[in-house]
C-alpha positions in Angstrom: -28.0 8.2 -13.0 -30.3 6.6 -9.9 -29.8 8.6 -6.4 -28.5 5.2 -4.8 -25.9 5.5 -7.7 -24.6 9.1 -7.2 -24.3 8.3 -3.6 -22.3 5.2 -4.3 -20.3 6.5 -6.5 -19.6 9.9 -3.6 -19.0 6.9 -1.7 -16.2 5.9 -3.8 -14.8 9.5 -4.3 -14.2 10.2 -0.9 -12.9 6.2 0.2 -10.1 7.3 -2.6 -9.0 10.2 -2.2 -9.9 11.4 1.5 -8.3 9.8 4.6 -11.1 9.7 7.9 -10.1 11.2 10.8 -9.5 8.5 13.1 -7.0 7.1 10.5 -5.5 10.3 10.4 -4.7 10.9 14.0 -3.1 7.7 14.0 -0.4 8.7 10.8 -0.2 12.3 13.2 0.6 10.8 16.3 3.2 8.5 14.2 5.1 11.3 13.7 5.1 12.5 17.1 6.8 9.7 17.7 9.6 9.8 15.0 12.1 12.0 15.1 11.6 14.5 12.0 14.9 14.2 11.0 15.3 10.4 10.4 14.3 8.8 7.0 11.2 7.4 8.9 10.4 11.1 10.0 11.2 12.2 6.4 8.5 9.9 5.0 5.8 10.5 7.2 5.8 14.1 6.8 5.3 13.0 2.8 2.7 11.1 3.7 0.8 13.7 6.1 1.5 16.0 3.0 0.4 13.6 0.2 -2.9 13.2 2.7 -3.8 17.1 2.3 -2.9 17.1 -1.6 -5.0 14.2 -2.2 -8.0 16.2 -0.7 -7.3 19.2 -2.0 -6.8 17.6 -5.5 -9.7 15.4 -5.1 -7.4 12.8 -6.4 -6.3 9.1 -5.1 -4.8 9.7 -2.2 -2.7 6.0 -3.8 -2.6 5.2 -7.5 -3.3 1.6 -6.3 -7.0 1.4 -5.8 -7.2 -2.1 -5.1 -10.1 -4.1 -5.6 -12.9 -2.1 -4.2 -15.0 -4.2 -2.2 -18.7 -3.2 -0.5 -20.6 -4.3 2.3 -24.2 -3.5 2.0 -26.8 -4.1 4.6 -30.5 -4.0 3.2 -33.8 -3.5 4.0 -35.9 -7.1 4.4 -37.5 -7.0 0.4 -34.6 -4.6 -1.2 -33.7 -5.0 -4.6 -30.2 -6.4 -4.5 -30.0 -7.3 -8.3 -30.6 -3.3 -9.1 -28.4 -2.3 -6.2 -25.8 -4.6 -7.4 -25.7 -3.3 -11.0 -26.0 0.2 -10.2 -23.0 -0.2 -7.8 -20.8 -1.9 -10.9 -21.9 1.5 -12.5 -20.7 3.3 -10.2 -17.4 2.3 -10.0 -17.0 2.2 -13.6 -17.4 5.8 -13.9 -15.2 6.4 -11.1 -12.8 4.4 -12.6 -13.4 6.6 -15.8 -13.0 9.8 -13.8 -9.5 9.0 -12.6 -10.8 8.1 -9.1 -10.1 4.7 -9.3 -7.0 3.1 -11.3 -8.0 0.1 -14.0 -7.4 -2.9 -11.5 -9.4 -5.6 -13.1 -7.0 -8.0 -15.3 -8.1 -11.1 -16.8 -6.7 -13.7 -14.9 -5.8 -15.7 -17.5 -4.6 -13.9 -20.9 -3.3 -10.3 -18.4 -6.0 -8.1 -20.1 -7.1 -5.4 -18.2 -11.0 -4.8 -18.9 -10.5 -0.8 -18.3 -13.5 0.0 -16.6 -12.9 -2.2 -12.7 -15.6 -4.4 -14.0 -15.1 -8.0 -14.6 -15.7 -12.0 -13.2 -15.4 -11.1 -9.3 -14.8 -7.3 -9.5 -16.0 -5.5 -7.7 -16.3 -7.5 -4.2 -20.2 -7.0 -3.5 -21.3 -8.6 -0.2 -24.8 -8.1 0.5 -26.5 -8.7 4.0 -30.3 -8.2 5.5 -30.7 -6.1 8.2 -34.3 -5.5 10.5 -33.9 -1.7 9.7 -34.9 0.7 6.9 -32.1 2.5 6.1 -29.7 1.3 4.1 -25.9 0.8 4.9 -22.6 0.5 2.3 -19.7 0.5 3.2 -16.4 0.1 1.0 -12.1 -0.3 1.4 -9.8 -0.1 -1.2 -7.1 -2.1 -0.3 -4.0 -2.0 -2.6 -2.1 -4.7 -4.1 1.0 -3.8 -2.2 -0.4 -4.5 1.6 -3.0 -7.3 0.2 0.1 -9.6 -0.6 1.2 -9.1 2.6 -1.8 -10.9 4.2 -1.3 -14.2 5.7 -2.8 -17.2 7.5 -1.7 -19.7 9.7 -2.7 -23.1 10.6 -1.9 -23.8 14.4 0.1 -25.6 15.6 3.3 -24.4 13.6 6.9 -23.2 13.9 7.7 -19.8 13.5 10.8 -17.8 12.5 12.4 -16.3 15.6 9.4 -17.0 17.7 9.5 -21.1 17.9 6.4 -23.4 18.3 3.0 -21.4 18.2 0.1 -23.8 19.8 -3.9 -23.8 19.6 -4.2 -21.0 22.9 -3.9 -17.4 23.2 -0.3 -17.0 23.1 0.6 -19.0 20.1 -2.1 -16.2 18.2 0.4 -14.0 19.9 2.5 -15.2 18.5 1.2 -15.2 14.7 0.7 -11.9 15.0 3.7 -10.9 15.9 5.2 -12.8 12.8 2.7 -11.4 10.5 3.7 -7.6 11.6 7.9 -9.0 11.2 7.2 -10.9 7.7 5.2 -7.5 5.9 8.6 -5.5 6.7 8.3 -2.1 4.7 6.1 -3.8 1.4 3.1 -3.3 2.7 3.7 0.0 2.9 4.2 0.5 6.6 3.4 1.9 9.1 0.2 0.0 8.9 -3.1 -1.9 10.2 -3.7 -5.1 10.9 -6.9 -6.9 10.8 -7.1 -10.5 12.6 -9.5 -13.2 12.4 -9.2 -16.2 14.1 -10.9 -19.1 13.8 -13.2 -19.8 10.8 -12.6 -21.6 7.6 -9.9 -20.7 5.5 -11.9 -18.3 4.0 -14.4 -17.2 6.2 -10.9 -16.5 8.5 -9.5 -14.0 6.2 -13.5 -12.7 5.4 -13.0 -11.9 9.3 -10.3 -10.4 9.5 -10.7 -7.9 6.5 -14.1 -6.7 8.4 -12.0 -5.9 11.5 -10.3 -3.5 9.3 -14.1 -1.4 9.0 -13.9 -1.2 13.4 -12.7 2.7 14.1 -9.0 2.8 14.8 -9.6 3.8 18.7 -12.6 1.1 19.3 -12.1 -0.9 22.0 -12.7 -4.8 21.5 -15.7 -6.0 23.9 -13.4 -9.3 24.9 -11.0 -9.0 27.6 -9.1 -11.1 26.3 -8.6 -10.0 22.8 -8.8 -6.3 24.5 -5.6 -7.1 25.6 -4.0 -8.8 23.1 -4.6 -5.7 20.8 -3.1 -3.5 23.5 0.0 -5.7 23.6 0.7 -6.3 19.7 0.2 -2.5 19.5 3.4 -2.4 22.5 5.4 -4.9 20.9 4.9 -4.5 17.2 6.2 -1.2 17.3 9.6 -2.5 19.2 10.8 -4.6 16.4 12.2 -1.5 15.0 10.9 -2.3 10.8 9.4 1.5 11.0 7.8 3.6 8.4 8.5 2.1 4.7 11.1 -0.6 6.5 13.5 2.4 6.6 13.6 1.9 10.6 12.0 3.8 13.2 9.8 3.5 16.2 6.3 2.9 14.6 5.8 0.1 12.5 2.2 -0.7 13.3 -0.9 2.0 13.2 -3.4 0.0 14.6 -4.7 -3.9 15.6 -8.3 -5.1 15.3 -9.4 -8.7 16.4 -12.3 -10.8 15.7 -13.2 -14.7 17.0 -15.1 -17.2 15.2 -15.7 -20.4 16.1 -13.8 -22.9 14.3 -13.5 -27.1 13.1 -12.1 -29.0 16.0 -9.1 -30.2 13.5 -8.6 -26.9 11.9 -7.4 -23.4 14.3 -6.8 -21.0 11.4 -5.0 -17.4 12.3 -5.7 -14.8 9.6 -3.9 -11.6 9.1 -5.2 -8.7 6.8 -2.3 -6.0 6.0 -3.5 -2.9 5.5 -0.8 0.0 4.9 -1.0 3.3 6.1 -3.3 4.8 3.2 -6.3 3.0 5.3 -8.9 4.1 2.6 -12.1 2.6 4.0 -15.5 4.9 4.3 -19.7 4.2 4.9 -22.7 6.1 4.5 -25.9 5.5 5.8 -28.8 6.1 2.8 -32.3 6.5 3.4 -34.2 3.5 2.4 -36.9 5.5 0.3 -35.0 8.4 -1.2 -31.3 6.6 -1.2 -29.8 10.1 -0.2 -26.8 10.2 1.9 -28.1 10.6 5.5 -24.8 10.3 7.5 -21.3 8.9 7.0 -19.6 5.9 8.8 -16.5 7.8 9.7 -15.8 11.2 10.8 -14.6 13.1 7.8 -10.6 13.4 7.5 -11.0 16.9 6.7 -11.8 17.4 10.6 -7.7 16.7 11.3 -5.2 18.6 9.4 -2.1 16.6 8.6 0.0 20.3 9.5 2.1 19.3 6.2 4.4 21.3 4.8 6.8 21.0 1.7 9.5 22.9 4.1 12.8 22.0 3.1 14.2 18.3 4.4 15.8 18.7 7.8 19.4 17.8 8.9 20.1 14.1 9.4 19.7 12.8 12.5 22.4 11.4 14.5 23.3 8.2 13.8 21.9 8.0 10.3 24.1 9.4 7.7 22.3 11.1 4.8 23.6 13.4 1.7 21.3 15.0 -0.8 22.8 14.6 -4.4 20.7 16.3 -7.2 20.9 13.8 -10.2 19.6 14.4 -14.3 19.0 10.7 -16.1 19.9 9.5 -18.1 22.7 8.7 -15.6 26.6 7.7 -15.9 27.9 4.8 -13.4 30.6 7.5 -12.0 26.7 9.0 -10.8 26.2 6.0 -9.2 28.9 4.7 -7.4 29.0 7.9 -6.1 25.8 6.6 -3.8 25.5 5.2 -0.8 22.8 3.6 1.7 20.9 6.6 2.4 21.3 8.9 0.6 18.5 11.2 -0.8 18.4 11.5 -4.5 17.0 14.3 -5.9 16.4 13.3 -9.3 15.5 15.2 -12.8 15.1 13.9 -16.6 13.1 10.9 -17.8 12.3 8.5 -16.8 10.3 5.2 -17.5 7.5 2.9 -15.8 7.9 -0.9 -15.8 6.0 -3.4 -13.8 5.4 -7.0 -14.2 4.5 -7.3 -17.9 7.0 -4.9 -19.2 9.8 -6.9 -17.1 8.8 -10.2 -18.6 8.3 -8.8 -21.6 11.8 -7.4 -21.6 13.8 -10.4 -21.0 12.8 -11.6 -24.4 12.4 -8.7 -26.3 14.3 -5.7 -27.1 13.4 -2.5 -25.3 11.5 0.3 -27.5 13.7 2.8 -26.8 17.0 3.3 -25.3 17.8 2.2 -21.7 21.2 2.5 -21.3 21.7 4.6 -17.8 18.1 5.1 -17.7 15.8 4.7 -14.4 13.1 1.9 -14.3 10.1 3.4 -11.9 7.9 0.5 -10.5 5.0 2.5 -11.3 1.6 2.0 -12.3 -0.2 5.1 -12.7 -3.8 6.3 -12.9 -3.8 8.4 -16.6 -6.3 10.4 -17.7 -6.6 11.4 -21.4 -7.9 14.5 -22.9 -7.1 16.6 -26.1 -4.0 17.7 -24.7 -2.8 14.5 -24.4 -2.1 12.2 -21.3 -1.8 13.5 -17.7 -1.1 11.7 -14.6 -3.5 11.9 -12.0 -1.6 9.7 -9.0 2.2 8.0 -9.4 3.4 6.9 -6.6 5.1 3.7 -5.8 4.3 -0.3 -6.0 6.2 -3.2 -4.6 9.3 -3.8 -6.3 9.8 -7.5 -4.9 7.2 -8.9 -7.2 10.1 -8.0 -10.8 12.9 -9.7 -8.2 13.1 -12.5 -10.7 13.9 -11.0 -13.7 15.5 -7.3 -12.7 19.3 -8.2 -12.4 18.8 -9.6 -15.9 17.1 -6.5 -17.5 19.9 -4.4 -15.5 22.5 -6.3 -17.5 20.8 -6.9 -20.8 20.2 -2.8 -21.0 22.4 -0.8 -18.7 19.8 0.7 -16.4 21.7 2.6 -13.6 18.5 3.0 -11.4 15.7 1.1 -9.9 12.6 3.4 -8.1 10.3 1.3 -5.7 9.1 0.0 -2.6 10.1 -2.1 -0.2 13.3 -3.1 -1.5 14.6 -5.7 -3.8 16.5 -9.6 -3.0 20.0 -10.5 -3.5 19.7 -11.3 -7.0 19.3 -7.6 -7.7 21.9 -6.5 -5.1 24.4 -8.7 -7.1 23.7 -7.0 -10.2 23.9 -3.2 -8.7 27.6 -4.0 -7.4 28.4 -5.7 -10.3 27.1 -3.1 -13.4 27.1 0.3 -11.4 23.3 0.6 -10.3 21.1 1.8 -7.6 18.2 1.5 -6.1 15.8 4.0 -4.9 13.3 3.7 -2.1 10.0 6.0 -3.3 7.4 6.6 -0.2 4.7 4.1 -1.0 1.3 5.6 -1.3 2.7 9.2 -1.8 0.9 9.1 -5.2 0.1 12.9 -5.5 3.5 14.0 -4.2 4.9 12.2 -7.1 2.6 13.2 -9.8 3.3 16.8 -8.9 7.0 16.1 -9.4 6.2 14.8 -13.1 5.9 17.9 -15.6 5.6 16.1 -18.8 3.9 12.5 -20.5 7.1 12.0 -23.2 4.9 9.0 -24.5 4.1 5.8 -24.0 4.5 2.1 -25.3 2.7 -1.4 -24.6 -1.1 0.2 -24.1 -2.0 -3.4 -25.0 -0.8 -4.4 -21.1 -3.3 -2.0 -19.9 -2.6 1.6 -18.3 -0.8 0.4 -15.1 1.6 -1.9 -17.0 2.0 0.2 -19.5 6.0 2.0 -20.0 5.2 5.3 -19.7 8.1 7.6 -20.1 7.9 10.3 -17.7 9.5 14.0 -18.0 10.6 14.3 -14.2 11.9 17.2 -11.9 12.5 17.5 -8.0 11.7 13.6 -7.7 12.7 12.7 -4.2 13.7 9.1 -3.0 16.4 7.5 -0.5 19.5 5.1 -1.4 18.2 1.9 0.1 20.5 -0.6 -1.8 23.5 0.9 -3.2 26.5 -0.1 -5.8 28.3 -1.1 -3.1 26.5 -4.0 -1.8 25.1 -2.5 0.7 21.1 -2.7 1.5 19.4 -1.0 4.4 16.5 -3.7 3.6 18.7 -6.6 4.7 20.2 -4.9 7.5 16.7 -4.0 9.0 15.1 -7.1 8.2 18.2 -9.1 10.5 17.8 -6.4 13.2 14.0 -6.8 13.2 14.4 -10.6 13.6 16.9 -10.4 16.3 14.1 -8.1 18.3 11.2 -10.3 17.3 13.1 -13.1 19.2 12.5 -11.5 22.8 9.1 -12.5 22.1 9.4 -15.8 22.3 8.6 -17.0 25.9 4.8 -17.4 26.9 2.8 -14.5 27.8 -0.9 -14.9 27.9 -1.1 -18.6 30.3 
């Protein structure tokens, strides 16, 4: 292995499973804000401790790696074609190592290649610079907060907000939408890149690189100074709060950039980026391609003060129980729940994510499901003569299976659902009607989970690849919260409505 390799692929290590500093003083002065003993308070104190487990495991710090992507600034004459092949190299045998998760899937037949290497993958942007040294930089942004990205095309009508125009205040506007339509499935609380102007894609290009700016930067425009400084105020009013759960931070940071634009096109681009803000750069002498300095200050410069101390007592206003459950579970178990509840649960259970749920609607399930609990899980495995061991589990989006999970709920008796960010009113329908729940995981929390698993029972489908893959999990002390119960309740909806009606006092011009 070259030097410029090993240092990419240190480069990659870290980005995965080490948090920098700045972003870490932002999730610790999140929860100096919550109080401790709400369910917001209760899930960032997992994430401060899934930060220090991460680093202490040297393990992703999120199963969901996302689709790594550089930016490299060269020497005048560098040899981007070797620098380029040695960084696929790289990531291929981090991806081997368990540092990255296989993310690379045929787009067309659902293969996954295995190895993060494939048409597009990684994201390689090269860029000459009048210096010797060389620069890389790289984010792993996860699939979870990347589908929360969006772009607008001003002028347009907005939900709860009204007509946003071509000035300053209808990109106030956007903004503010952007923050209110990500809710808790980008994994919030979270940062927010912006770009406006541009193309449509050299508008989202822009506002993915204000996602590299350090989180306590200040913008050299007054007036997008300002703007930041106000999102920053307001965003964290509409009350969405860590994982949508409510609360009183919802956004982490704001970054925006300006290009100049068509005169018929004024394109607003937002980049979600959820709390796990895994983004790292090193500095590499251009001769010897050793690490000479790193972009960020190391996270292990700010402890997280985590601690597994036990959960304390509900906070007034919210009602919580803790109910210790085995699977596979009866519906008297279930109907038993309500909205949040924390469920300690124990026993098996089984991974299922968008192949195995399409899959299943056709096809019988290969073993029985009948009271069993469906995690939305992909997982980064590693294999060794042992057998299989779980490296990171946490949490992806459940909103993606919304289509087809009241149907699998019927067709096979499941009696629980563990996600994300909530499910639709298809699935709510189905939880009153056959005696199911659904459980709110902390997304990102992938080593707090994987410590919770104590056994790989087996697995089926390998063909979809390792994240779609059912694995069947031996699980004990795995904690999550009663967001949509059997009842017909769901603390999604109800947050979601109560968000909108607060986004609304937003609607009269600020900025002239």
């Amino acid at each position: 292995m070259s030097t410029f390799e090993q240092s990419v692929y240190r480069l990659i290590v870290e980005t995965s499973t080490n948090l920098p500093a700045d972003v870490r003083r932002a999730v610790a002065a999140a929860r100096e804000a919550e109080d401790q003993a709400t369910r917001a308070g209760l899930s960032l104190a997992t994430i401060a401790q899934n930060i220090e487990m991460a680093e202490c495991n040297v393990s992703p710090i999120c199963q969901d790696t996302g689709m790594p992507t550089f930016i490299v600034h060269t020497p005048v004459g560098a040899n981007q074609i070797v620098m380029k092949r040695e960084i696929r190299e790289a990531v291929a045998r981090a991806t081997k190592d368990g540092k990255l998760r296989t993310n690379s899937v045929d787009s067309l037949t659902g293969a996954n290649t295995g190895d993060n290497l494939g048409p597009g993958t990684p994201v390689i942007h090269f860029e000459q610079w009048e210096r010797d040294d060389i620069e890389v930089k790289l984010i792993l942004k996860g699939g979870g907060c990347e589908n929360k990205n969006i772009q607008y095309s001003l002028p347009c009508e907005l939900e709860g907000l009204g007509k946003a125009g071509r000035d300053l205040d209808g990109i106030r506007k956007c903004i503010l939408h952007a923050v209110y339509q990500a809710q808790g499935q980008g994994c919030s609380a979270g940062f927010i890149g912006v770009g406006i102007g541009g193309d449509r894609t050299s508008g989202y290009e822009l506002a993915k690189h204000q996602l590299f700016r350090p989180v306590d930067d200040v913008n050299p425009i007054p007036e997008l100074r300002k703007l930041e400084e106000y999102v920053m105020d307001k965003a964290n009013q509409l009350g969405i709060g860590t994982m949508g759960f409510g609360g009183n931070v919802t956004l982490l940071g704001c970054k925006i950039g300006v290009n100049n634009r068509l005169p018929a096109s004024f394109f607003v681009s937002v980049a979600y980026n959820c709390w796990a803000f895994r983004r790292q750069g090193v500095i590499l002498d251009g001769s010897t391609f050793e690490i000479k300095e790193w972009a960020y200050e190391g996270g292990s410069a700010v402890k997280m003060n985590a601690s597994a101390a036990e959960r304390p007592a509900a906070a007034s206003g919210e009602k919580r129980r803790e109910v210790v459950l085995r699977a596979p579970l009866s519906e008297e178990d279930v109907r038993q729940l309500r909205v949040g509840d924390v469920v300690i649960l124990n026993g098996e259970m089984h991974t299922g994510r968008d192949a195995l749920h399409k899959h299943l609607m056709d096809h019988d399930s290969p073993i029985d499901l009948n009271g069993g609990v469906i995690y939305h899980c992909g997982p980064v495995m590693l294999k060794d003569d042992e057998g299989w061991h779980v490296k990171a589990a946490g949490p992806t989006t459940s909103i993606r299976e919304e289509p087809y999970q009241g149907d699998i709920i019927r067709k096979f008796g499941i009696r629980a659902v563990i996600g994300k960010g909530g499910m639709g009113p298809k699935t709510l329908a189905a939880l009153k009607e056959h005696g199911a729940v659904y459980l709110n995981a902390v997304g990102g929390a992938a080593q707090y989970y994987a410590e919770c698993i104590k056994k790989v029972n087996g697995v089926d489908f390998m063909e979809f690849g390792i994240p779609e893959a059912m694995w069947h999990l031996q699980v004990e002390g795995f904690a999550a919260i009663v967001t949509m119960d059997a009842h017909g309740n769901s603390l999604h909806a109800d947050v979601e409505q109560d968000s909108k009606m607060k986004l609304a006092q937003f609607k009269d011009p600020v900025f002239a």
